[in-house]
C-alpha positions as CSV (number, residue, x, y, z in Angstrom):
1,X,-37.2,5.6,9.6
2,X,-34.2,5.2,7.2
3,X,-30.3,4.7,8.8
4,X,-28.2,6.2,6.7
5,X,-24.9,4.0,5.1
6,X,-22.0,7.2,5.0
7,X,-18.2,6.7,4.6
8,X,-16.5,5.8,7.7
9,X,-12.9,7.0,8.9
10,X,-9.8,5.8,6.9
11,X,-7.2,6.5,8.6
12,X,-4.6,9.0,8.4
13,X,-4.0,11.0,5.8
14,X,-6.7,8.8,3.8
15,X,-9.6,11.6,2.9
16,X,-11.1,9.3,0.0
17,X,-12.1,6.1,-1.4
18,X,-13.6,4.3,-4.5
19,X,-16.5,2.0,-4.0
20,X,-15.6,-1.3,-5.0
21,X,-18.5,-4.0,-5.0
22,X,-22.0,-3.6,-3.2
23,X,-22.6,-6.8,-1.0
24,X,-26.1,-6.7,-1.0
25,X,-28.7,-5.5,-4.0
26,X,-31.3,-3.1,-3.0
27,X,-34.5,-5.1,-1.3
28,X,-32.4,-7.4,0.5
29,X,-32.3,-8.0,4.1
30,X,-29.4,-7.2,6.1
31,X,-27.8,-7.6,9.6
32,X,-26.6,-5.3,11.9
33,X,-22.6,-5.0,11.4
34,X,-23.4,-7.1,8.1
35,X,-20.6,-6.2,5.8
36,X,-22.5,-4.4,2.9
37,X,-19.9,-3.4,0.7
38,X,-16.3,-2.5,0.0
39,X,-14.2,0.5,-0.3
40,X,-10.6,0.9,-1.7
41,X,-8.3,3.2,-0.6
42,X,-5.0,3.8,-1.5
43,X,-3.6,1.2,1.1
44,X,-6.1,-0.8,1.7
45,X,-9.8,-2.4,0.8
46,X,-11.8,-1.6,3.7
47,X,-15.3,-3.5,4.2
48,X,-18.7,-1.1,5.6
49,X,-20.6,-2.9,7.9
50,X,-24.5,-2.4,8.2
51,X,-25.1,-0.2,10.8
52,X,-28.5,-1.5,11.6
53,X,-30.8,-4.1,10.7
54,X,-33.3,-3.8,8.0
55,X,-33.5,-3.7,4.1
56,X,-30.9,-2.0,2.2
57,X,-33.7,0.6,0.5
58,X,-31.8,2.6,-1.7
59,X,-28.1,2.7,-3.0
60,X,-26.9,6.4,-3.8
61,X,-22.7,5.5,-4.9
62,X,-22.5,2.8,-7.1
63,X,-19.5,0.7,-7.5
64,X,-16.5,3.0,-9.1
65,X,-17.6,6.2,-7.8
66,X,-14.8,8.0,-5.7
67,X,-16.3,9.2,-2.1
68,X,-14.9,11.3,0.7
69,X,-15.5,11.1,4.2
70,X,-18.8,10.9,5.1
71,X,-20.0,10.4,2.0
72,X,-23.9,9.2,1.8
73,X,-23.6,5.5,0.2
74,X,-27.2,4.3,0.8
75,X,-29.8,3.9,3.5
76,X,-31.7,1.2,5.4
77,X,-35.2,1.1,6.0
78,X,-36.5,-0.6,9.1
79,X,-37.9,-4.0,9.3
80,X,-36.8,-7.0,7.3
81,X,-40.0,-6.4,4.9
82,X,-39.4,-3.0,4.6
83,X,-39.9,-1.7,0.8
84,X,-36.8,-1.6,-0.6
85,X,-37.6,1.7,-2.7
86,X,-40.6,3.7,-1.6
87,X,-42.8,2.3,-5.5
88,X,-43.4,5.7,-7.2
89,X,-46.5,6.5,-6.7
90,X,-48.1,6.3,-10.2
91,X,-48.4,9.6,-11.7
92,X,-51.5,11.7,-12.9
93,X,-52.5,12.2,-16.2
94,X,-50.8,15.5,-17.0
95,X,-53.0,18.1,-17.7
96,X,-52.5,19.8,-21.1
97,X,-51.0,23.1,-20.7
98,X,-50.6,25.9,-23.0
99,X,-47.1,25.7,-23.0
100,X,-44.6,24.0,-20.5
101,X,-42.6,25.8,-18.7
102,X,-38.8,25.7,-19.3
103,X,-37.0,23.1,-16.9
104,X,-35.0,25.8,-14.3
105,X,-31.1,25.5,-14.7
106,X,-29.5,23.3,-11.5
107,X,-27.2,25.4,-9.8
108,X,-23.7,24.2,-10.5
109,X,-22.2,21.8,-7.8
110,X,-20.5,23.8,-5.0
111,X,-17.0,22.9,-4.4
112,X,-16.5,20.4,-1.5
113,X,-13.5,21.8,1.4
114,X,-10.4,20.8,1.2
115,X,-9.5,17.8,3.0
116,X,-8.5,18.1,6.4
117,X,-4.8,17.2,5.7
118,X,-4.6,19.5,3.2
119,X,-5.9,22.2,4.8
120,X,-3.6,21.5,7.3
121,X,-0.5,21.7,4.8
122,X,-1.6,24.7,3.4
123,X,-1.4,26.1,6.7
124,X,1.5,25.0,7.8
125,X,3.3,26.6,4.5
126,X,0.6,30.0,3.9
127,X,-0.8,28.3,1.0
128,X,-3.6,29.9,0.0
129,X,-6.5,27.5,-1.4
130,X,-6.7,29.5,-4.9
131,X,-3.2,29.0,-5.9
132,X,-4.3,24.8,-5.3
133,X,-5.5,23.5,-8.6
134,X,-7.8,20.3,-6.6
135,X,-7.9,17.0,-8.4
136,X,-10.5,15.5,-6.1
137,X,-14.4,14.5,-6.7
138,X,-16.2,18.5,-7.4
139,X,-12.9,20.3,-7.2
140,X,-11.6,19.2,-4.0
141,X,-8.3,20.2,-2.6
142,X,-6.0,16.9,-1.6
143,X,-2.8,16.8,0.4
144,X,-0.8,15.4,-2.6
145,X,-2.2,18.6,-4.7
146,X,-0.7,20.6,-1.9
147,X,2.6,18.9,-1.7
148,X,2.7,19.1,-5.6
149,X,1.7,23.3,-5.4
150,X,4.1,23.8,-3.2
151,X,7.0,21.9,-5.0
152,X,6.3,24.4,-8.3
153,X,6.7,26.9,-5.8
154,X,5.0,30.3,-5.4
155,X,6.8,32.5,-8.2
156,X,7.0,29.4,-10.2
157,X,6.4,30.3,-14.0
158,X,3.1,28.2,-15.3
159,X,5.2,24.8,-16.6
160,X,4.1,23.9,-20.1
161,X,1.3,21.5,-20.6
162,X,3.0,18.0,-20.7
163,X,2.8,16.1,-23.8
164,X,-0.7,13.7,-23.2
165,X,-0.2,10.4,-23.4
166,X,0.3,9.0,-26.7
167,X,-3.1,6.9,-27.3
168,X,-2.8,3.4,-27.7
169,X,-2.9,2.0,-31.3
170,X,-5.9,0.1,-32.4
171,X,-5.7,-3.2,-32.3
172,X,-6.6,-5.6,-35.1
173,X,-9.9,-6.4,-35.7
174,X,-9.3,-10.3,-35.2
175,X,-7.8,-9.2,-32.0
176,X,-9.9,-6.9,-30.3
177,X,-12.6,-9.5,-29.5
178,X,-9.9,-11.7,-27.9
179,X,-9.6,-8.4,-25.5
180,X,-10.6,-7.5,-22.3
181,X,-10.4,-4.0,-20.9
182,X,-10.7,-3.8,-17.0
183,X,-9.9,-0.9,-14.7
184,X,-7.4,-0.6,-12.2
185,X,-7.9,-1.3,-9.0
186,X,-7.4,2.1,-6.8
187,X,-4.6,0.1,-5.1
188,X,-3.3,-1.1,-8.1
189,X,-3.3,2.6,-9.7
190,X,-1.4,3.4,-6.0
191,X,1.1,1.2,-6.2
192,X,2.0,2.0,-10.4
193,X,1.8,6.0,-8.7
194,X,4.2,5.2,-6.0
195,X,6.6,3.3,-7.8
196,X,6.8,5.5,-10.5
197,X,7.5,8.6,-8.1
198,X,10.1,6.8,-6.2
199,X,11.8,6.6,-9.3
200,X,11.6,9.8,-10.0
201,X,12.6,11.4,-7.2
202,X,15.0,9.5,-5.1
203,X,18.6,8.9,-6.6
204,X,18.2,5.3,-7.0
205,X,21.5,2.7,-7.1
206,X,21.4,-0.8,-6.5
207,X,24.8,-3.3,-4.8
208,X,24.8,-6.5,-5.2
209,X,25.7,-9.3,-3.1
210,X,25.9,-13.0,-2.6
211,X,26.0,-15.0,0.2
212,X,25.8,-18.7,1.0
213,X,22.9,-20.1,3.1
214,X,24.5,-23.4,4.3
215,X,25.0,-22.2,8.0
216,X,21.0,-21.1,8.2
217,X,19.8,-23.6,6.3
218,X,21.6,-26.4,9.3
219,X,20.5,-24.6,11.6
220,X,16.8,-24.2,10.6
221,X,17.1,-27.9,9.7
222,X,18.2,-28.7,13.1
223,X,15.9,-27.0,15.2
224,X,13.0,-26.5,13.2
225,X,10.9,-28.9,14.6
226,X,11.5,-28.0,18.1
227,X,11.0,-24.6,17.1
228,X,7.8,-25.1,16.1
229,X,6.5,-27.1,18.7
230,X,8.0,-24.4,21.5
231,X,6.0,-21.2,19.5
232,X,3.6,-22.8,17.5
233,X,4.7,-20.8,13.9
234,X,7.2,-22.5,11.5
235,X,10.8,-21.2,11.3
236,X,11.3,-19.8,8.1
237,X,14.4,-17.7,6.8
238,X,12.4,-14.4,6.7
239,X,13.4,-14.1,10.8
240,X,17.2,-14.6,10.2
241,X,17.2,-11.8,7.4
242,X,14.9,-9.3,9.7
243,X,17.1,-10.2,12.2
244,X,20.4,-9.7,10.4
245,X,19.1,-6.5,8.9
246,X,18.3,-5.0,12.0
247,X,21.3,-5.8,13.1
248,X,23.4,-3.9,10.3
249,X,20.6,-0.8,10.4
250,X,21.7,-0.3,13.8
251,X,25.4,0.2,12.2
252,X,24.6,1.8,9.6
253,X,21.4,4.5,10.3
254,X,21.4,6.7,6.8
255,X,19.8,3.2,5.6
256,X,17.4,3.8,8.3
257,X,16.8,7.1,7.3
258,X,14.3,9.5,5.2
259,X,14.9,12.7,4.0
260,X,12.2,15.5,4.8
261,X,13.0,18.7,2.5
262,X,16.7,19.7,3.5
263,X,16.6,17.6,6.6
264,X,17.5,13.7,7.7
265,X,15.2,11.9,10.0
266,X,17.4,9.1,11.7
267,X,14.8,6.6,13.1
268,X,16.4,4.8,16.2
269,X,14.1,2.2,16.0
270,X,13.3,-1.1,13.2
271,X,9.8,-0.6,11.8
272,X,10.5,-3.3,8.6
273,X,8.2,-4.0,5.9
274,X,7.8,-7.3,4.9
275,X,6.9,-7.2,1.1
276,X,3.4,-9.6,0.7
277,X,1.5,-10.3,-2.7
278,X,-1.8,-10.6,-3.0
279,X,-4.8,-11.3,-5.6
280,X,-5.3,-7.4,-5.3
281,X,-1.6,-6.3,-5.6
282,X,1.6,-5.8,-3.8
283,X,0.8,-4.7,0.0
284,X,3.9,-4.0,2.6
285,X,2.7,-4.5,6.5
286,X,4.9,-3.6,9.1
287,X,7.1,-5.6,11.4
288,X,6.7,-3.2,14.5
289,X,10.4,-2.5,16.3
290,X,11.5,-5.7,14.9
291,X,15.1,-4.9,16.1
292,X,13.1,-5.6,20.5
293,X,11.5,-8.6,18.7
294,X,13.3,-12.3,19.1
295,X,13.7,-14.9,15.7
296,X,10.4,-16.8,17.0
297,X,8.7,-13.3,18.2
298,X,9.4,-12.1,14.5
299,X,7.9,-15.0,12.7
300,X,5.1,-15.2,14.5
301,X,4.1,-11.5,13.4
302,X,4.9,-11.9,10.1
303,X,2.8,-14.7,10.1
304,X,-0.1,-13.0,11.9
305,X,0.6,-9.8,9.0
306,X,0.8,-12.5,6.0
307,X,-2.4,-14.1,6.9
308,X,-4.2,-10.7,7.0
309,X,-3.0,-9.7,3.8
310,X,-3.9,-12.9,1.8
311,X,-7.6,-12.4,4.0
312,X,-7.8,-8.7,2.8
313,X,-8.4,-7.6,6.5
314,X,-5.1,-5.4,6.9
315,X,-5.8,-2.3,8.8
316,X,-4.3,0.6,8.1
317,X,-2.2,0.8,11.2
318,X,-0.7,-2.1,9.6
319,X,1.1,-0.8,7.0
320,X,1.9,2.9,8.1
321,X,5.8,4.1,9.7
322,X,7.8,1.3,8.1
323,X,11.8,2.4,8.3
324,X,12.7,-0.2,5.7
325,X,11.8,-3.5,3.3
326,X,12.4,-6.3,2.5
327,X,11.1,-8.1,-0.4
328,X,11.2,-11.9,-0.8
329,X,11.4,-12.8,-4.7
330,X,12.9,-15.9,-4.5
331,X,9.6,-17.7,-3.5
332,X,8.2,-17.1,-7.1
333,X,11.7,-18.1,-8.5
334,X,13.4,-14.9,-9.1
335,X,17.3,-15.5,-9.0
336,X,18.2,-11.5,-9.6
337,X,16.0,-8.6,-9.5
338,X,16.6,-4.9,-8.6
339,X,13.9,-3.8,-6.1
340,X,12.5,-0.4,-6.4
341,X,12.3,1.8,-3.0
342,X,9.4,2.2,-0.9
343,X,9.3,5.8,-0.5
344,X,10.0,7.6,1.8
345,X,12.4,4.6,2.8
346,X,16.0,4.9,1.9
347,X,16.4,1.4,1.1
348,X,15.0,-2.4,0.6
349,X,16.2,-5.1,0.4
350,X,15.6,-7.9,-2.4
351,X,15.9,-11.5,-1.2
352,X,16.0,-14.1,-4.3
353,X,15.7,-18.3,-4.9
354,X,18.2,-20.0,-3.1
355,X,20.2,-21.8,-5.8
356,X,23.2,-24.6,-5.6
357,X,26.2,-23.0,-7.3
358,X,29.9,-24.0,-7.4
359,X,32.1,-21.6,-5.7
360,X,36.0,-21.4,-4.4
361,X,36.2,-22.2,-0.6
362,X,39.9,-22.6,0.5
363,X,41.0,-23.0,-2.9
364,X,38.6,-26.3,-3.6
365,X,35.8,-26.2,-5.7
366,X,32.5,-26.8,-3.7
367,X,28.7,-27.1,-4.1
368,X,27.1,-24.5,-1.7
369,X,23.4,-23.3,-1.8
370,X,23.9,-19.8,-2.7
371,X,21.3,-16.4,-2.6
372,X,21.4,-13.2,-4.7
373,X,21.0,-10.2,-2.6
374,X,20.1,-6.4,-3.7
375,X,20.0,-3.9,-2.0
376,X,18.3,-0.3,-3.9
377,X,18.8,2.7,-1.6
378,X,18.7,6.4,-1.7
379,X,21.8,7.5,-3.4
380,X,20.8,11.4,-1.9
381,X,21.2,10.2,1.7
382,X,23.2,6.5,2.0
383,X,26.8,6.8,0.0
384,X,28.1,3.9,-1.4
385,X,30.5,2.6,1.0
386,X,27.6,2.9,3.6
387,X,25.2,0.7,1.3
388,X,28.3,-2.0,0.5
389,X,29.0,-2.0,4.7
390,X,25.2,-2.8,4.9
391,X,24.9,-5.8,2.3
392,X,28.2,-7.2,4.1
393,X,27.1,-6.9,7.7
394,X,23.8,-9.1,6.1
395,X,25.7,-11.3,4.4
396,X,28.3,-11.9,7.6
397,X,25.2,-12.5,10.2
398,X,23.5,-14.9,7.7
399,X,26.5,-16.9,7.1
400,X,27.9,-17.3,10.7
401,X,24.1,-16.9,12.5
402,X,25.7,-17.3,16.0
403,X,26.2,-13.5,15.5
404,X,22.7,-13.1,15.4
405,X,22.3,-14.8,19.1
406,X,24.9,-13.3,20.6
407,X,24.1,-9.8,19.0
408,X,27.9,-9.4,17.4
């Protein structure tokens, strides 16, 4: 008896994947909660264990096929010498007929339901499913093809067909062979998608600030090695700056906002995203009410959260509700940068390489270490005095940390 390999759940609001790369080849053996292969989502690559023992018999979605939820991806046969695909039985001679018959005509493909959260927004706003145009595998209806029927709106004159994409120019022939063509990554085509749409629909403006990291950088060099004995996790500067910006969130909430159609959600609570490269792209877990969490208590989760993102084994409770972001340039070298917004966030902030610079204290000319900071925010929802009150409020806590302790 076969056991069949289907898509498992992906979380919320996830309704498909793309199969990445197959583990196993068909005929091997496998073990039970083996991982056989890998899925992508939008968030996150997400491994499918073996759900019983046996040999993987017959693969049905190969690698770069998109699949929904409970999709059929193979089957395993039972016992580790099982066949890996029944051998088709060799076939009779045919027998020669007068004339063969035509081949009948498969029945087109019926369209597959729309997914669960999109039938659940098209509910919520009487959307019918014909006036959803689906952009999923056989027609089916997603929640972004929901949210972007309902933006046109339901008297919404048909919008002209946008200009396609200019194609790209040949190269030259003693260039092409130096070439390599590879597709994106379903994360990577995410994160180009969500950047892009943050730019284009939030009222983007970036202040800029500097501030001098003497007082932190005595203090960590004071204490660090007793820090580290006492919690076990290295003290870094990333707990200061969650620390300081929960702080000034707390002062300022439009920063800690997101707007929802003609409403403001104020969050009274410090869910920050900690911005974390990896060989698969840029990925943004979450620092769960940081604003409850101590220095030590907040580097040991992003610690915890940084090795799961380098190990590929984030979760996607992991990276869902974040409030606000910060994003750490400086350890690649940036000295300036102007950090585009996680949306629905209403800002992020953009940390950068701690440089010596001479700067005017009390009239003298000093050496300090100084640091770039940026912060991008949501023009629609966090004015400008509010953002310049922010990136001061940072900039005071980081430079006179006591604050930070005593919670001034």
């Amino acid at each position: 008896m076969a056991t069949e390999i289907r898509v498992p759940t992906l979380g919320e609001s996830v309704s498909e994947a793309t199969v990445g790369k197959w583990f196993k080849k068909v005929g091997d053996t496998v073990k039970a909660d083996e991982p056989l292969l890998e899925l992508e989502t939008d968030k996150v690559s997400i491994e499918v264990p073996a759900p019983a023992a046996g040999t993987l018999a017959e693969i049905t979605a190969q690698a770069g096929e998109t699949v929904g939820l409970g999709a059929l991806l193979g089957q395993i046969a039972e016992g580790a010498a099982a066949s890996a695909a029944p051998a088709a039985a060799p076939a009779p001679a045919a027998q020669p007929v007068a004339a063969a018959a035509p081949a009948p005509v498969p029945a087109p493909a019926a369209a597959m339901p729309a997914a669960p959260a999109a039938a659940k927004l098209m509910a919520d706003n009487n959307v019918s499913a014909a006036d959803v145009e689906g952009s999923g595998k056989r027609g089916q209806v997603l929640k972004g093809d929901v949210i972007a029927a309902i933006a046109k709106g339901p008297s919404a004159p048909a919008a002209a067909p946008a200009a396609p994409a200019a194609p790209r120019a040949p190269s030259a022939v003693e260039d092409a062979a130096r070439e390599e063509r590879v597709k994106m990554t379903r994360l990577r085509q995410t994160i180009a998608k969500r950047l892009k749409d943050a730019q284009n629909t939030a009222a983007m403006l970036t202040t800029y600030n500097e501030v001098d990291m003497s007082a932190v950088m005595d203090l960590r060099n004071r204490y660090k090695d007793i820090f580290e004995k006492k919690h076990g996790v290295k003290l870094g500067f990333m707990g200061f700056f969650t620390k300081a910006v929960t702080h000034a969130l707390k002062e300022l909430p439009a920063v800690n906002a997101e707007i929802d159609g003609t409403d403001i959600i104020y969050k009274n609570y410090c869910h920050i995203g900690v911005a974390v490269g990896t060989d698969k792209g840029l990925v943004v877990p979450i620092v769960r009410d940081a604003d409850q969490l101590s220095i030590a208590g907040i580097e040991k989760e992003i610690g915890r959260l940084g090795k799961l993102a380098r190990d590929g084994a984030l979760s996607m409770a992991d990276m869902q509700g974040g409030t606000f972001t910060i994003s750490n340039g400086g350890v690649y070298g940036s000295l300036m940068s102007s950090p585009i917004l996680n949306a629905p966030q209403s800002g992020i902030l953009g940390m950068h390489k701690i440089q010596d610079r001479p700067v005017a204290i009390g009239g003298q000319v000093v050496i300090r270490p100084m640091m770039y900071l940026a912060l991008s925010y949501d023009h629609r929802i966090v004015d400008g005095k509010e953002a310049v009150t922010f990136l001061v409020r940072v900039k005071e806590s980081l430079e006179d940390p006591e604050r930070l302790v005593l919670d001034l």
